[in-house]
C-alpha positions in Angstrom: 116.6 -37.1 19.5 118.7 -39.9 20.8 122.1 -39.4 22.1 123.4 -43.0 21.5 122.7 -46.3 23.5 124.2 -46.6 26.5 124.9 -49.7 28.4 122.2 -50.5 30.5 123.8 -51.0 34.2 126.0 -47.6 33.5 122.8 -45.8 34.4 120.8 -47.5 37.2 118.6 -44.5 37.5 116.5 -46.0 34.8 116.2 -49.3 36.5 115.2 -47.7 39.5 112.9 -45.8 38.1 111.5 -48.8 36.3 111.1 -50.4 40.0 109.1 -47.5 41.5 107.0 -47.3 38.7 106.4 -51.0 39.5 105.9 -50.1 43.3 103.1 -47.1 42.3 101.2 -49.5 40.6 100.6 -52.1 42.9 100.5 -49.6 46.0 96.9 -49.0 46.2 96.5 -52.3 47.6 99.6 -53.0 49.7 98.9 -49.6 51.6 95.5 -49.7 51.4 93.7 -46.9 49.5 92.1 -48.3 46.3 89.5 -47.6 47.5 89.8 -43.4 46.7 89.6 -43.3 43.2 91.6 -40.3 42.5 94.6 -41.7 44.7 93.8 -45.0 43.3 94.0 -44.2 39.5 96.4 -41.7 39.8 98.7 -44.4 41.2 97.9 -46.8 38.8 98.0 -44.6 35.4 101.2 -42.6 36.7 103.0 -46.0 37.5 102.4 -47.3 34.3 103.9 -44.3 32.7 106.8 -43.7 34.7 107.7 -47.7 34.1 107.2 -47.1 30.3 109.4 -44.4 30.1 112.2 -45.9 31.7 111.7 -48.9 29.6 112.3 -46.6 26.6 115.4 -45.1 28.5 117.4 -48.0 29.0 116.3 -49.1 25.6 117.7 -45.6 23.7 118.7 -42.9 26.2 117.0 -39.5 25.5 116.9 -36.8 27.2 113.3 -35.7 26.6 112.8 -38.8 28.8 114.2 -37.9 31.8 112.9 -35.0 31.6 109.4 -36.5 31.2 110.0 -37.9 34.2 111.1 -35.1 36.0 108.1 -33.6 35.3 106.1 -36.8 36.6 107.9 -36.5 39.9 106.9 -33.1 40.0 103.5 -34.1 39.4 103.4 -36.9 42.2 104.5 -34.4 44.5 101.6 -32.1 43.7 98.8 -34.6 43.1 97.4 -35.1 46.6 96.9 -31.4 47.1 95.4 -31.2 43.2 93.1 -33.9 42.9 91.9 -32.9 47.0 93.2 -36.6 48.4 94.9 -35.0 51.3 92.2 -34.1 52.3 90.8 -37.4 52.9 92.5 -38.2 56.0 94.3 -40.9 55.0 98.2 -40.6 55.0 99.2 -43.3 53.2 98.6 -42.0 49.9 99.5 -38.9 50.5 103.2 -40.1 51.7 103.4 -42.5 48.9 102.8 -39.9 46.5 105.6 -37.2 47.7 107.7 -40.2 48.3 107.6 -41.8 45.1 107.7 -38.1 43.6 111.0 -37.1 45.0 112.7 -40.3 44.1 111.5 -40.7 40.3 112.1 -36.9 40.1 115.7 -36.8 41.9 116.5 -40.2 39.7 115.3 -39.1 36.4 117.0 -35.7 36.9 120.7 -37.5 38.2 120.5 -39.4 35.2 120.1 -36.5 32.6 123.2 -34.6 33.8 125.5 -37.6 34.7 124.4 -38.6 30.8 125.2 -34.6 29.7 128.8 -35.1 31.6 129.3 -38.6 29.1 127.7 -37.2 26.1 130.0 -33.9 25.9 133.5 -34.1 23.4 136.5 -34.7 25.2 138.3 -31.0 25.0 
């Protein structure tokens, strides 16, 4: 359920989020590893949805989103070791992966609880 709309540069976590979405997408080609498929797509499908769901959070502010995303960081971070493209002996998507992880996690989790401290009645 939506807590209210929010002006959108109060909470840049969103934007950022919206930007390393961006970068997850198009990072099987800069760093070089489209060519593994399970790195490849996981990129591509996980950017897509981490973008779309900080679209809809600058849009209307939820929490379930950040949360969502959360648990998308959390997944990033797993993913190499998961889908077995550590193992590959490339580093690049394996770095990328915890990278991006920690920041959409650490982002979309900063931005639920500063939004909690806003949301709550004045006492």
């Amino acid at each position: 359920m939506p807590i209210g709309t929010r002006a959108h540069s109060t909470f840049w976590q969103d934007w950022g989020n919206l930007i390393i979405g961006g970068w997850l997408f198009v990072s099987p080609w800069v760093l070089g590893y489209a060519d593994l498929p399970a790195a490849a797509w996981n990129s591509w499908i996980f950017g897509i949805v981490v973008a779309v769901v900080s679209i809809a959070a600058l849009i209307q502010f939820a929490q379930w989103e950040e949360w969502i995303n959360v648990l998308f960081g959390v997944w990033l971070l797993a993913a190499p070791w998961v889908m077995g493209f550590a193992l590959a002996g490339e580093a690049a998507p394996v770095w990328n992966h915890v990278g991006v992880g920690l920041v959409v996690g650490i982002l979309a989790l900063w931005d639920v609880l500063s939004h909690r401290e806003t949301a709550l009645p004045a006492q």
